[in-house]
DRENTOR-564457 format. One line per 3 residues: their letters; for each residue x, y, z of N, C-alpha, C. Coordinates in steps of 0.001 Angstrom, whole numbers, plus 500000, padded with zeros to 6 digits. Layout:
N
A = X:Y:Z:X:Y:Z:X:Y:Z; ...
END
This chain:
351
XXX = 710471:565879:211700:710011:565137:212865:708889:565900:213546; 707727:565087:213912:706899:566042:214884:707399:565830:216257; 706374:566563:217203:707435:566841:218475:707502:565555:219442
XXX = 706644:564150:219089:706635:563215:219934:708402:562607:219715; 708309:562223:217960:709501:561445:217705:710665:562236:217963; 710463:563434:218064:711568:564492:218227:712527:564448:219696
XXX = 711361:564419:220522:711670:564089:222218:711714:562413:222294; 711076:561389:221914:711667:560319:221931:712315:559825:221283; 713222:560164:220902:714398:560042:220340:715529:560844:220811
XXX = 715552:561804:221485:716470:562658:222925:716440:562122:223916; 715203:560964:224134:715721:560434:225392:716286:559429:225272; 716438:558613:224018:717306:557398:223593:718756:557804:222706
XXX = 719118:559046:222887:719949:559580:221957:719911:559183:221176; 719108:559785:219850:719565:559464:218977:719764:560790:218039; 720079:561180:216897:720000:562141:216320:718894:562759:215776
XXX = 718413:564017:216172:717043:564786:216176:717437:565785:214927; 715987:566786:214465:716713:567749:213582:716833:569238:214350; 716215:568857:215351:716393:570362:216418:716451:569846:217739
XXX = 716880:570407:218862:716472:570114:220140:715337:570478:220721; 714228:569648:221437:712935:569938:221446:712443:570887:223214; 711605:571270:223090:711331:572717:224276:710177:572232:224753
XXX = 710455:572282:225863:709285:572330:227643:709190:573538:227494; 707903:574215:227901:707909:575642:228450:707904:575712:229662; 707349:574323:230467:706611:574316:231700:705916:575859:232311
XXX = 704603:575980:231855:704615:577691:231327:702753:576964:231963; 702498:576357:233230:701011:576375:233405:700622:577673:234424; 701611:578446:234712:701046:579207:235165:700882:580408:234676
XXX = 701393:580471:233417:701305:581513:232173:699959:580974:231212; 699686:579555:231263:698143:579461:230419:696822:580210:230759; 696911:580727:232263:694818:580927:232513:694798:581815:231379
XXX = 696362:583030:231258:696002:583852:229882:695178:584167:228991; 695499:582632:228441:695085:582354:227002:693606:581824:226791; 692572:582184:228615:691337:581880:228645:690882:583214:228879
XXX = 691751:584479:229097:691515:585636:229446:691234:585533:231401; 691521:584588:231814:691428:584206:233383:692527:585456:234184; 692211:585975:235152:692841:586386:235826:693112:586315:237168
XXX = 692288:585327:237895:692103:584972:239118:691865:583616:239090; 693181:582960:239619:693784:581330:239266:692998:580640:240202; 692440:580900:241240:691901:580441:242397:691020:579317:241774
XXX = 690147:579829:240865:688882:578873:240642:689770:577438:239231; 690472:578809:238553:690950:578004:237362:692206:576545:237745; 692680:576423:239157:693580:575740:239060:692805:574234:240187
XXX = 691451:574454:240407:690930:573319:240742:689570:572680:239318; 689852:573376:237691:688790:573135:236585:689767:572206:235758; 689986:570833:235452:690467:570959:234994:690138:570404:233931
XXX = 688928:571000:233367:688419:571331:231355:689231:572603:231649; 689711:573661:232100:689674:575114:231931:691316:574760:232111; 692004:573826:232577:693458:573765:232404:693669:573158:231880
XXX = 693184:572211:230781:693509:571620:230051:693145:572492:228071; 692232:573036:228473:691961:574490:227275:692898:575182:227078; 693492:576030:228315:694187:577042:227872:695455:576204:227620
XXX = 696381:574712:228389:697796:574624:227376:697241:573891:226107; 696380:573506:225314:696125:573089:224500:696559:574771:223626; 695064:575906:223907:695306:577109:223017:697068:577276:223817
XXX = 697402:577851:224208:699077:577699:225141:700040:576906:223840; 699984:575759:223414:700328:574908:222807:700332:575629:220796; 698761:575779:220630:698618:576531:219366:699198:577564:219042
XXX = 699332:578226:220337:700060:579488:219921:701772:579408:219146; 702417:578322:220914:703549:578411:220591:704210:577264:219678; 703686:576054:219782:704455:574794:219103:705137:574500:219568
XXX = 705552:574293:221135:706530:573806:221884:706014:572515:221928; 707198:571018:222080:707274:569763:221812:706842:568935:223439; 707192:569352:224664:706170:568861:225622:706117:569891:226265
XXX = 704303:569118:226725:703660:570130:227426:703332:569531:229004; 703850:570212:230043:703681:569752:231356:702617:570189:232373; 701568:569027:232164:700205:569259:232987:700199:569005:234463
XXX = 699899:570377:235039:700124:570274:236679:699095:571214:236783; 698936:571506:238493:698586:572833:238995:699436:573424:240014; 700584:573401:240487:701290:573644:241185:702128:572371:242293
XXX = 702381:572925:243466:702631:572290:244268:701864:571306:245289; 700710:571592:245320:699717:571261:246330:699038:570406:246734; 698951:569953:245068:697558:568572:245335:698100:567917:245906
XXX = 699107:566998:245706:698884:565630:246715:698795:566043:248165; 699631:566930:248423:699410:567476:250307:697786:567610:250520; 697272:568501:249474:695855:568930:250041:695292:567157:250093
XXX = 695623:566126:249109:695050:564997:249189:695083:564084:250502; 696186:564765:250932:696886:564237:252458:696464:564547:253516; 695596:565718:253222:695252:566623:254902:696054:567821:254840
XXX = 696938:568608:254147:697286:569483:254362:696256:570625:253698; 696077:571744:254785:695370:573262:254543:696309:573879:253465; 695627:573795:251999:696013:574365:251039:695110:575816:250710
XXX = 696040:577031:250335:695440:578387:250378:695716:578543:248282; 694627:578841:247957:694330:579001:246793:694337:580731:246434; 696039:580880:245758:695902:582420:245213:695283:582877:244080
XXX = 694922:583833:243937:694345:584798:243309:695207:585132:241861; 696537:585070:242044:698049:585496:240972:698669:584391:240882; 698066:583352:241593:699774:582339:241537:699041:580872:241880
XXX = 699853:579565:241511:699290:578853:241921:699247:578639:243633; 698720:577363:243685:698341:577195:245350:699512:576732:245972; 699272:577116:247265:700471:576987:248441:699935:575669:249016
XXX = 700791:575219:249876:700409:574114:251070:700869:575296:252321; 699696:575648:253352:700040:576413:254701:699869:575293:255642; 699418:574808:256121:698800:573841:257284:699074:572837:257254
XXX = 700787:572406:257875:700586:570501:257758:699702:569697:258398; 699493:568809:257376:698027:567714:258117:699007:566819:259813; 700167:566712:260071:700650:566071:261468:700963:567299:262183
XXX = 700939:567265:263408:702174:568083:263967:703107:567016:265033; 702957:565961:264604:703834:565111:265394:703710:563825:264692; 705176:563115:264704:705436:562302:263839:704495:560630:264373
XXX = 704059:561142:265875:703419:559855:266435:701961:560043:265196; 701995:560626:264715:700510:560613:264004:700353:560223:262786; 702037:559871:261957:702281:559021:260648:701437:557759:260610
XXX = 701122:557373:261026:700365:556045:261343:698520:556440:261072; 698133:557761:261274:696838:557825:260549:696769:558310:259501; 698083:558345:258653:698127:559078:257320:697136:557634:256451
XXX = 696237:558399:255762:696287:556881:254160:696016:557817:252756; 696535:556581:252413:697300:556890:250510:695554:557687:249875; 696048:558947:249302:694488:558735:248903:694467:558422:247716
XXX = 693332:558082:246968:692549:557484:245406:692704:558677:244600; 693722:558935:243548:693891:559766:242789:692546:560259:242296; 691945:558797:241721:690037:559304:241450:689094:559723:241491
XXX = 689549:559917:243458:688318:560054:244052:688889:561335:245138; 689964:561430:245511:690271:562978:245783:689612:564162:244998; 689233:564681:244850:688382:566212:244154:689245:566107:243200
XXX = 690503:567280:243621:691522:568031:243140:692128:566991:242206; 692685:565937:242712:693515:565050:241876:692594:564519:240974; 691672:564326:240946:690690:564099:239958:690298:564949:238702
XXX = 690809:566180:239295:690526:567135:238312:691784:567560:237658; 693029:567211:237752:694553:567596:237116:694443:566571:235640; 693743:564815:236734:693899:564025:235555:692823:564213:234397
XXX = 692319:564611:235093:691301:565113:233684:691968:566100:232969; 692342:566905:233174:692921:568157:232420:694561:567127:231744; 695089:566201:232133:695703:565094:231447:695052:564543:229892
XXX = 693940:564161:230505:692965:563250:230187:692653:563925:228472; 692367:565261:229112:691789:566336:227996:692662:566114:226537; 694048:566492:227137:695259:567344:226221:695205:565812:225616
XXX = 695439:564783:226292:696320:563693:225430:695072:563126:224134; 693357:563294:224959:693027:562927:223826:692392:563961:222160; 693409:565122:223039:692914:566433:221952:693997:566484:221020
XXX = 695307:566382:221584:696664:566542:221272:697836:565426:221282; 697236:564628:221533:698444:563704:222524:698780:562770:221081; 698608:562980:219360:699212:562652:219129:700563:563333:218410
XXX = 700138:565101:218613:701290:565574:218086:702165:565869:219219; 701862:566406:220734:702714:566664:221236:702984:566006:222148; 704285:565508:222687:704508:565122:223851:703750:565271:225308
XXX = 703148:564808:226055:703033:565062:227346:702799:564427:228677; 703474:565328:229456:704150:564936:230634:703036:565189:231530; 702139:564098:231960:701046:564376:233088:702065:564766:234557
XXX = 702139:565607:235044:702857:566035:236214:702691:564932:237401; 703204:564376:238149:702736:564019:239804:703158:564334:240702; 703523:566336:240726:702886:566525:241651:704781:566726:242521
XXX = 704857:566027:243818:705976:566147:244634:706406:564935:244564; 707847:565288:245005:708776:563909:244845:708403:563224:246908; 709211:561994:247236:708589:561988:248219:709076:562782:249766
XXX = 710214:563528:249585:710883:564328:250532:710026:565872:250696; 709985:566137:249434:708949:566997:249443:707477:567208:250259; 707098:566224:249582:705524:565733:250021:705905:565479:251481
XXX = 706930:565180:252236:706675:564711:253698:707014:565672:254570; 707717:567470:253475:708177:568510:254356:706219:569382:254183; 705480:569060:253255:704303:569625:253505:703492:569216:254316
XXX = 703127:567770:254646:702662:567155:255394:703156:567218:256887; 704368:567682:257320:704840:567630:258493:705216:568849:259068; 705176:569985:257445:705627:571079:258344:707307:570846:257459
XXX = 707559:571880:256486:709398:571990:255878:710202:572629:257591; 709656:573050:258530:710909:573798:259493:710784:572318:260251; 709716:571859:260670:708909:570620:261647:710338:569481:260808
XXX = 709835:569462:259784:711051:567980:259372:712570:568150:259194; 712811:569248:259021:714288:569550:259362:714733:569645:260287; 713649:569923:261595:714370:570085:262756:714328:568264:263434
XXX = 713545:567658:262877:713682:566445:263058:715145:565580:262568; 715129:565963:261477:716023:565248:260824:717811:565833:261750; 717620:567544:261872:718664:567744:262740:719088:567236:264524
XXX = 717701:566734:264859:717858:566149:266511:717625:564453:266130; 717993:564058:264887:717902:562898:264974:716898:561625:265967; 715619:562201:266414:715211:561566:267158:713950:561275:266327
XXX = 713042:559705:266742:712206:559012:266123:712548:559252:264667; 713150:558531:263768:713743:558784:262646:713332:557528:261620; 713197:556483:263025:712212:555183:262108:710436:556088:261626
XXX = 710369:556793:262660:708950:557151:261983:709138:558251:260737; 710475:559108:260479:710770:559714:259527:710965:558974:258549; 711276:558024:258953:711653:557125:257328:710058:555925:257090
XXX = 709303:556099:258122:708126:555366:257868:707258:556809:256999; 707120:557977:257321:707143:558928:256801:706737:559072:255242; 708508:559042:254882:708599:559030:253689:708708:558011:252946
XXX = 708459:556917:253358:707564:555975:252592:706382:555989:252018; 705615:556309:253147:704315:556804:253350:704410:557654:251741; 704642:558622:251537:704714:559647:250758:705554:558859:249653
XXX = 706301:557829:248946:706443:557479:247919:705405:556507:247205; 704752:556210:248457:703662:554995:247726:702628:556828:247434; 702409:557287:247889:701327:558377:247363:701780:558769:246078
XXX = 703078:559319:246406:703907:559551:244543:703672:558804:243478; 703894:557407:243580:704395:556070:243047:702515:556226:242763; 701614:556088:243533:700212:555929:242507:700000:556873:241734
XXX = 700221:558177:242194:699379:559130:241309:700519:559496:240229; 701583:558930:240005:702660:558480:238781:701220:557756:237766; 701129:556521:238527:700860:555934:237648:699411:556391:236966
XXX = 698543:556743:237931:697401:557311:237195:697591:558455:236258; 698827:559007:236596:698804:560109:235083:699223:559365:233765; 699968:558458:233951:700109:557394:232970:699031:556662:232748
XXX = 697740:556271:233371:696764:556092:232890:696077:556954:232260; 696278:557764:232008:695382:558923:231523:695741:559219:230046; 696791:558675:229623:697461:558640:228241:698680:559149:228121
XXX = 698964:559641:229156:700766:560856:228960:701695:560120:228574; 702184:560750:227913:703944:559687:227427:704710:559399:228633; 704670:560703:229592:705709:561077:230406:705519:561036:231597
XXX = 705929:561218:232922:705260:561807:234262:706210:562921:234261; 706221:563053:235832:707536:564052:236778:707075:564269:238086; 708267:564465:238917:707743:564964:240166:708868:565791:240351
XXX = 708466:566757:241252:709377:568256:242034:709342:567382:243535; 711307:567129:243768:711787:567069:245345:712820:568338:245725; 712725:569326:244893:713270:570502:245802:713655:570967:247070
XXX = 713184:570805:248025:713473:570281:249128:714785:569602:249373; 714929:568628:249081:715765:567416:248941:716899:568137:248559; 717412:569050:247911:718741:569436:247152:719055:570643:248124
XXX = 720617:570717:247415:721537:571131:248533:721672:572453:248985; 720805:573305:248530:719915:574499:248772:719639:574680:250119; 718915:573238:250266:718262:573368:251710:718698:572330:252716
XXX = 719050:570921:252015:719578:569829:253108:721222:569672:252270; 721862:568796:253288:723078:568574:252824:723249:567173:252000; 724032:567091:251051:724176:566004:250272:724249:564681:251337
XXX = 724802:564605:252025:724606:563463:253264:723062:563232:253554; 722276:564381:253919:721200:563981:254146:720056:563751:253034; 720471:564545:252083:720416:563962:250459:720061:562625:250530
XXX = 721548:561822:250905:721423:560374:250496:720763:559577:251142; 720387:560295:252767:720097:559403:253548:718399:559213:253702; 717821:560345:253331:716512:560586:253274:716012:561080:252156
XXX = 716370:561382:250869:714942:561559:249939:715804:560336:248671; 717275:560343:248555:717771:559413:247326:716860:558137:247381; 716766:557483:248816:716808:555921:248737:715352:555872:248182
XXX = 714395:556935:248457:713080:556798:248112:712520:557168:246596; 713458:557939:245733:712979:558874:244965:713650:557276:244037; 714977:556291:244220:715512:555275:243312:714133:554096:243504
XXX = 713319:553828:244931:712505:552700:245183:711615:553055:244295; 710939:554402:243785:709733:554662:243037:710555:554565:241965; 711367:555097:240961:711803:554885:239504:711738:553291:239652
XXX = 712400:553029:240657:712627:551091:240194:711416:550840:239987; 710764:550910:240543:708969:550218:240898:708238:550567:239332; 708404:552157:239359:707812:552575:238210:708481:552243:236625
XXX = 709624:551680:236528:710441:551152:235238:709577:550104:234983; 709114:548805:236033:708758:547769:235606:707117:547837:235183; 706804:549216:235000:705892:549085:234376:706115:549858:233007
XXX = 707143:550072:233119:707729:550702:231635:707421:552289:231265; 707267:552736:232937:706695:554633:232785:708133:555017:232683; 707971:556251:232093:709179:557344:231700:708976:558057:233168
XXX = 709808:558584:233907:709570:559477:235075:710679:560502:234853; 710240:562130:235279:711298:563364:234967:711093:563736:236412; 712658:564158:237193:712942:564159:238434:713673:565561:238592
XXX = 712809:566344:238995:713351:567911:238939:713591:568678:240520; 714923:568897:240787:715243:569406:241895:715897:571023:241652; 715309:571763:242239:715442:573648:242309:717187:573194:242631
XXX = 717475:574709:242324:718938:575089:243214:720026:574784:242074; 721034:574667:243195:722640:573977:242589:722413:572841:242896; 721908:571907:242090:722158:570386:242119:723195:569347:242039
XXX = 724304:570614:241357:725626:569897:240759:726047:568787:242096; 726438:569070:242814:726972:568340:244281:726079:566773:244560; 724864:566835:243816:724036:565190:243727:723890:564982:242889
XXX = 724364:565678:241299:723913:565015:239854:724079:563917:240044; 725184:563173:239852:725773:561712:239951:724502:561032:240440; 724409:561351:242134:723483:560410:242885:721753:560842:241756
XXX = 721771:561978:241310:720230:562046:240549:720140:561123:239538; 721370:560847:238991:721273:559828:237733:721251:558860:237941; 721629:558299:239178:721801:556413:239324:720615:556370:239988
XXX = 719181:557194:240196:718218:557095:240429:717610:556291:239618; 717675:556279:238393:717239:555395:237205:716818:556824:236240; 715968:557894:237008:715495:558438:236593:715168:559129:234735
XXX = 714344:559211:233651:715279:559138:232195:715477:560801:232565; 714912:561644:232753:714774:562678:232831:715266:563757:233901; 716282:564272:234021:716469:565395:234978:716063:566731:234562
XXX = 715432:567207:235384:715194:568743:235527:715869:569687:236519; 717044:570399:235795:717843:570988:236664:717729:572917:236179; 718447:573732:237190:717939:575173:236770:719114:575578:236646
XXX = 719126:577435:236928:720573:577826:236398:721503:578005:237271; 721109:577329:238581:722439:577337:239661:723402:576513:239156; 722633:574963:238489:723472:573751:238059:724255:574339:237588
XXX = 725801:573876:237673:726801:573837:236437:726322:573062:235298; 726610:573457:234034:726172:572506:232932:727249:571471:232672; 728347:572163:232774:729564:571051:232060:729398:569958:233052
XXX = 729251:570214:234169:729475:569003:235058:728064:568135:235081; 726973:568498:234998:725745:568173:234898:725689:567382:233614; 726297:567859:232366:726274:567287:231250:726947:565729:231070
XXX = 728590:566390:232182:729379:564663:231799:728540:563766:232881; 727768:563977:233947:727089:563478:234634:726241:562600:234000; 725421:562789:232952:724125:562363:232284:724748:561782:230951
XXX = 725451:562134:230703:725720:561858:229328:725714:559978:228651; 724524:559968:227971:724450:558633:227823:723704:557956:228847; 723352:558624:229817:722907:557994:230719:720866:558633:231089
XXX = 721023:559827:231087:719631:560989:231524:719792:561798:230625; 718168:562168:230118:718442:563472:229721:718268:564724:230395; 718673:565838:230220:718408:566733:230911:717309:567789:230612
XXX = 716571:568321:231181:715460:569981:230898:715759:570891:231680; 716115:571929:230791:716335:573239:231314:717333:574088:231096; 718216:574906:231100:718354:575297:232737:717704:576855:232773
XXX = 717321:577148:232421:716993:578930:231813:716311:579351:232822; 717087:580562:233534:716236:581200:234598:715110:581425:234257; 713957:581023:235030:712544:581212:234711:712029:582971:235136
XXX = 712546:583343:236267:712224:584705:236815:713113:585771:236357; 714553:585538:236198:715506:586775:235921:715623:587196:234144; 715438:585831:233515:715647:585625:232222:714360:585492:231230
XXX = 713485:584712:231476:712580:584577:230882:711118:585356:231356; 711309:586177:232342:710083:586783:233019:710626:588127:233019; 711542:588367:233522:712329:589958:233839:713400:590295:232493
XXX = 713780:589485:231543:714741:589853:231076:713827:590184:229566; 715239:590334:228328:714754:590709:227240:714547:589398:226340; 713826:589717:225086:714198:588236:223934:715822:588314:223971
XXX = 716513:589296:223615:717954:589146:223339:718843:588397:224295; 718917:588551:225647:718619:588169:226901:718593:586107:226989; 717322:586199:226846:716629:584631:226681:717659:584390:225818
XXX = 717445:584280:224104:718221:583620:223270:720239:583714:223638; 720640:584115:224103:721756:584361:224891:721914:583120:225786; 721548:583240:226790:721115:582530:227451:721015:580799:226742
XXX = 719968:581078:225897:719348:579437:225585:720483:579016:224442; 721371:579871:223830:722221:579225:222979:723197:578732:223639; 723812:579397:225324:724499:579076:226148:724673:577474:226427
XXX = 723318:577096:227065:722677:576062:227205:722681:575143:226148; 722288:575256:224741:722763:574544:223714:723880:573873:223133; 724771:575011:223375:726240:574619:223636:726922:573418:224093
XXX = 726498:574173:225517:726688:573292:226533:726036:571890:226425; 724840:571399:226530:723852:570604:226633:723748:569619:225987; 723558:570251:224588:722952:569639:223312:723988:568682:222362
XXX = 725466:568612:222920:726078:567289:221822:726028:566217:222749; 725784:565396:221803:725309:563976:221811:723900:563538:222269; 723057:564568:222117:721920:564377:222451:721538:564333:223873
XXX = 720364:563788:224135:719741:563638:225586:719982:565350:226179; 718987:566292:225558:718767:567627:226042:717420:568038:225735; 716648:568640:227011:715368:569192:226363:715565:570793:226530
XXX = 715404:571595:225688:715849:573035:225989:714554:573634:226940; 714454:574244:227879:713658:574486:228677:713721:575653:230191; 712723:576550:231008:713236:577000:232066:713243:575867:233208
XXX = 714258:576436:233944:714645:576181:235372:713438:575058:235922; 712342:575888:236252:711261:575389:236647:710418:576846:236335; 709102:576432:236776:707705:577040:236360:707971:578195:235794
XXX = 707470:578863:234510:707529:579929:234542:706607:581203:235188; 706779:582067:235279:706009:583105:236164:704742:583301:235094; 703487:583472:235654:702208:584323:234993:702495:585533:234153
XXX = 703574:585956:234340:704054:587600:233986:705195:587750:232515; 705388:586259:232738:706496:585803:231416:705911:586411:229928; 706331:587170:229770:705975:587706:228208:706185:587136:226972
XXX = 704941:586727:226189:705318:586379:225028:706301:586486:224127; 707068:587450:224068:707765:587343:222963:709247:587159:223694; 709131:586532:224725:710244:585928:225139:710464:584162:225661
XXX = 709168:583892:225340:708312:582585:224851:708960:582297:223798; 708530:583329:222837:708842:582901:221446:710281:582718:221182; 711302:583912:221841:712770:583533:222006:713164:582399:222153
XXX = 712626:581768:223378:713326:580301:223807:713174:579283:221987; 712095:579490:221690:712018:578501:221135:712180:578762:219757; 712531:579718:219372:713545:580532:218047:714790:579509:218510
XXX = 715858:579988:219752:716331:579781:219726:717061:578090:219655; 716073:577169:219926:716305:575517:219664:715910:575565:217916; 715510:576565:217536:714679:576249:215734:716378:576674:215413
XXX = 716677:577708:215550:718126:577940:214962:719602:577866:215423; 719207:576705:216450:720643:576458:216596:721146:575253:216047; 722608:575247:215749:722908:574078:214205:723194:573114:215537
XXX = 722723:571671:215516:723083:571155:216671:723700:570049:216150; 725090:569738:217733:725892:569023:217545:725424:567381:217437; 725761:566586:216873:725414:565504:217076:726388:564175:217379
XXX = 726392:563243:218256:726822:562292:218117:727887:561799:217370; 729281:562178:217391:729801:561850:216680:730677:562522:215919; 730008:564421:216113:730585:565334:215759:730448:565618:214280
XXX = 728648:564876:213932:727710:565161:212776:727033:566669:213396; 726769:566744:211981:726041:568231:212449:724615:568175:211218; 723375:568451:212267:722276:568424:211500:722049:569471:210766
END
């Protein structure tokens, strides 16, 4: 199988001959341009779409997830985005400081924003360089709980959400911020990607409580999958932390794709999805795959296999982003380890 039919066919369970690997590793590509100062490289995007292509040659991992961090849509919004030197870009400066000012927010033109103009190109690049051997997932960016803690300020909207006051404009808010999601979804799907995704981190129980979970980022993150099914896009819905406590509610999102890390429990995450989502991940990106050894990683990723990988619907993968500092030959581990593990199948066949 090459790596398209390999991954579509994990998300329809069906029986694969390996389980297929995300690196989500864009902040480990400027590398492979000899770049060392991300600042310029994470608003080029011919120069991010080069290095996961070479990124890609090196390793042969099955999707490849085109982003630049956290930022763009906020910076598209009005938020003061600070461009590092080592790392991708931050959002510092929310574009409101008061919710009376939701009302001069507007959606911007994926096209015609700079930045967002330049991710889909670096989309644009891979799918028509690569896009028929490997899978890929044009990124969009933040989910819409997310996007409305950059825009407002993450301490600014929690303390809202905790004094319960003007809460119609919190939920006009994050509307606001799913129709921004919900387009620039779709323009990465114009661009040729098999796949999308968005990061609502925020949203999980890390930082808000499963109550407020349901009450403010679920209802918005299910209105965009619905919206976005009927045009027949794939969407991957990745929340940081211990997620276990909202799997359930992550899956009746519609969502095909969860992206969960190594707080999740797997067993419970697994009967959660099973038949229903697939899952990516869970492999510490910083302790395991950046700080740790190959021996380490493959440990680790057979763990996960175990766990994960019967009956299909598993993408082996880290947590989220990997670090700039992630060493190759623990790259190469992860994905040794999906080449040689005998995987369970459906039924209690074995490939």
């Amino acid at each position: 199988m090459n790596s398209i039919e390999r991954t579509l066919r994990t998300l329809s369970f069906q029986p694969v001959d390996r389980v297929p690997v995300d690196l989500h590793n864009f902040m480990v590509t400027p590398r492979f341009l000899g770049i060392t100062d991300y600042a310029e490289f994470f608003q080029d995007g011919g120069a991010m779409a080069e290095a996961q292509i070479k990124a890609w040659q090196r390793s042969g991992h099955d999707v490849l997830m085109i982003e630049n961090g956290t930022a763009a849509l906020a910076e598209a919004c009005g938020v003061k985005v600070e461009y590092l030197k080592d790392s991708a870009p931050v959002a510092k400066t929310p574009a409101i400081s008061s919710l009376d000012e939701v009302d001069k927010l507007e959606i911007p033109d994926p096209y015609k924003d700079p930045l967002l103009s330049e991710v889909l190109k670096a989309t644009r690049i891979v799918v028509e360089e690569i896009g028929n051997q490997v899978y890929v997932m044009g990124r969009a960016d933040q989910g819409p709980f997310s996007l409305a803690c950059e825009i407002r300020g993450m301490g600014e909207l929690l303390l809202d959400l905790a004094l319960g006051k003007k809460l119609d404009k919190v939920h006009q808010l994050l509307d606001f911020c799913r129709e921004v999601s919900e387009r620039y979804v779709v323009a990465q799907i114009e661009q040729g990607a098999h796949a999308t995704s968005i990061g609502d981190s925020p949203s999980g129980p890390d930082v808000i409580s499963p109550k407020y979970y349901r009450e403010f980022a679920y209802p918005y993150v299910k209105k965009l999958v619905s919206n976005i099914q009927k045009k027949d896009i794939t969407l991957a819905y990745h929340i940081c932390g211990n997620s276990t406590p909202i799997i359930e509610d992550m899956v009746s999102t519609g969502a095909a794709i969860l992206e969960i890390d190594q707080k999740a429990d797997q067993q419970i995450s697994k009967s959660a999805t099973a038949g229903k989502a697939t899952l990516l991940g869970p492999i510490d990106p910083s302790e395991v795959m950046a700080n740790g050894t190959p021996e380490l990683v493959m440990e680790k990723c057979n763990e996960a296999l175990e766990n994960l990988s019967p009956g299909g619907g598993f993408i082996l993968g880290p947590g989220c982003a990997l670090p700039p500092n992630t060493p190759d030959e623990n790259i190469d581990a992860m994905i040794e380890a999906a080449k040689k593990f005998k995987l369970q199948l459906r039924g209690g066949e074995n490939q």
